[in-house]
C-alpha positions in Angstrom: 0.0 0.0 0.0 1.4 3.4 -1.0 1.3 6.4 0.6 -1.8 7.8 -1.8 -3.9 4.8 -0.6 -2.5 4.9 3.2 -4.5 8.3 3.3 -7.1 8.7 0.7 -9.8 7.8 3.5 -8.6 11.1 5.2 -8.9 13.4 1.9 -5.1 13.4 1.4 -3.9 12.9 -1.7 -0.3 12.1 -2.7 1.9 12.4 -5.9 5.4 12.5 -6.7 6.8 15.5 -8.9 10.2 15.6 -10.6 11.4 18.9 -10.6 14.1 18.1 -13.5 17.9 19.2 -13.8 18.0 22.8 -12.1 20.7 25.1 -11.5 21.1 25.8 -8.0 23.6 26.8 -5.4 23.8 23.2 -4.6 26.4 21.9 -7.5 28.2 25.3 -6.1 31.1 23.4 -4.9 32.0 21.6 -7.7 34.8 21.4 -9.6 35.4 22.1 -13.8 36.1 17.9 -13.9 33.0 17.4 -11.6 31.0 19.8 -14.0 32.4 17.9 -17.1 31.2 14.4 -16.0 27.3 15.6 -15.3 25.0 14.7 -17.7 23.8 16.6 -20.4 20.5 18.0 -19.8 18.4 21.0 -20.3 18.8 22.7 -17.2 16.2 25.0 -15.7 16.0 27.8 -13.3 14.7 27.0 -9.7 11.2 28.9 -10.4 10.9 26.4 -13.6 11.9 23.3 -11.7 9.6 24.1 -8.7 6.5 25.0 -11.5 5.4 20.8 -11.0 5.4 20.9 -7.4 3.2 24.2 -7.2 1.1 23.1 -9.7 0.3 19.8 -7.6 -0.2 21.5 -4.5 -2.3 24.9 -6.6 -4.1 22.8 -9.8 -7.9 22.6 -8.6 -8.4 19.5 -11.2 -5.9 17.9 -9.3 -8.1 17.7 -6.1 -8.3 13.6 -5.2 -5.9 13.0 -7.5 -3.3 11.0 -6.3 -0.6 8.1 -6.5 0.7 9.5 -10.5 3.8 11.2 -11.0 4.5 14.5 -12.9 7.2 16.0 -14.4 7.5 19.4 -16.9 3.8 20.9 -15.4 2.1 17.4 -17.1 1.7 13.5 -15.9 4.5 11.7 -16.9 4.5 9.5 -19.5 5.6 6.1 -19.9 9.6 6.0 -19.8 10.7 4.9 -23.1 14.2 3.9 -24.1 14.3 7.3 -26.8 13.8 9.8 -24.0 16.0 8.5 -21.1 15.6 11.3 -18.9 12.4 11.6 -19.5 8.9 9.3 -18.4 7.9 7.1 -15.5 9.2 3.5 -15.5 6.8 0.6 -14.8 8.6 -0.8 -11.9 8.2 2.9 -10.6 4.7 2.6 -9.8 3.9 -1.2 -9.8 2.0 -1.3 -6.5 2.7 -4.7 -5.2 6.4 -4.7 -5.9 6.8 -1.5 -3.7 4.9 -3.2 -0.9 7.8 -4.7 0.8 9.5 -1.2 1.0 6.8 0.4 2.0 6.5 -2.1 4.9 10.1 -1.7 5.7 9.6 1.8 5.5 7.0 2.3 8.0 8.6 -0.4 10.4 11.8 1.6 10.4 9.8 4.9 10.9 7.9 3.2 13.9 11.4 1.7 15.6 12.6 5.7 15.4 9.7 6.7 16.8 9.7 4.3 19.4 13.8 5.1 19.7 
C-alpha cells in the first residue's frame, strides 16, 4: 500500500513531482572535472523546476488526485528507451512490488519513533 492509498480515506492525496535538472547553489562546490562528467540536460531555473510541485499543491483539477507522477507541469509519460531522462518507469509505480519497502519503510519509521 502506498502512501496515496495509506491516506485517501482522510482526503489526502499524494503524488510524486520531478522537478528536473535545475541550477542551484547546490552543484556550487563543484569542480570544472565534476561539471564535465554531469550529464547533459536542459537545465532550468529553480522557479521552472519548482512550476510541478506548485502546480500539484495549486491545480484545482488535481483535487483527489493522487498516486501519479509529474514531471515538466504534465503527468508523466511512460519511460521509453528514446527519452531517457524523460517518463515514468513501470517498476516505478507497480504497486505490489513496492509493498515490501513500504512495509520496511514504515517499520523503520515506527522503531525511530519508538527510539
Amino acid at each position: 500500500m502506498g502512501a496515496n492509498a495509506l491516506w485517501a480515506d482522510d482526503g489526502i492525496t499524494v503524488n510524486a513531482a520531478n522537478p528536473g535538472a535545475v541550477i542551484t547553489n547546490l552543484g556550487r562546490h563543484l569542480t570544472e572535472e565534476d561539471l564535465v562528467e554531469l550529464p547533459a540536460f536542459d537545465y532550468q531555473s529553480p522557479e521552472r523546476g519548482a512550476a510541478t510541485s506548485v502546480l500539484l499543491a495549486a491545480w484545482p483539477q488535481l483535487e483527489g488526485v493522487g498516486g501519479r507522477y509529474f514531471e515538466n507541469c504534465n503527468e508523466a509519460a511512460p519511460y521509453s528507451p528514446d527519452k531517457p531522462t524523460q517518463g515514468v518507469a513501470a517498476h516505478a509505480v507497480d504497486t505490489e512490488a513496492a509493498a515490501p519497502l513500504w512495509q520496511i519503510s514504515l517499520d523503520m519509521l515506527d522503531a525511530a519513533r519508538q527510539a
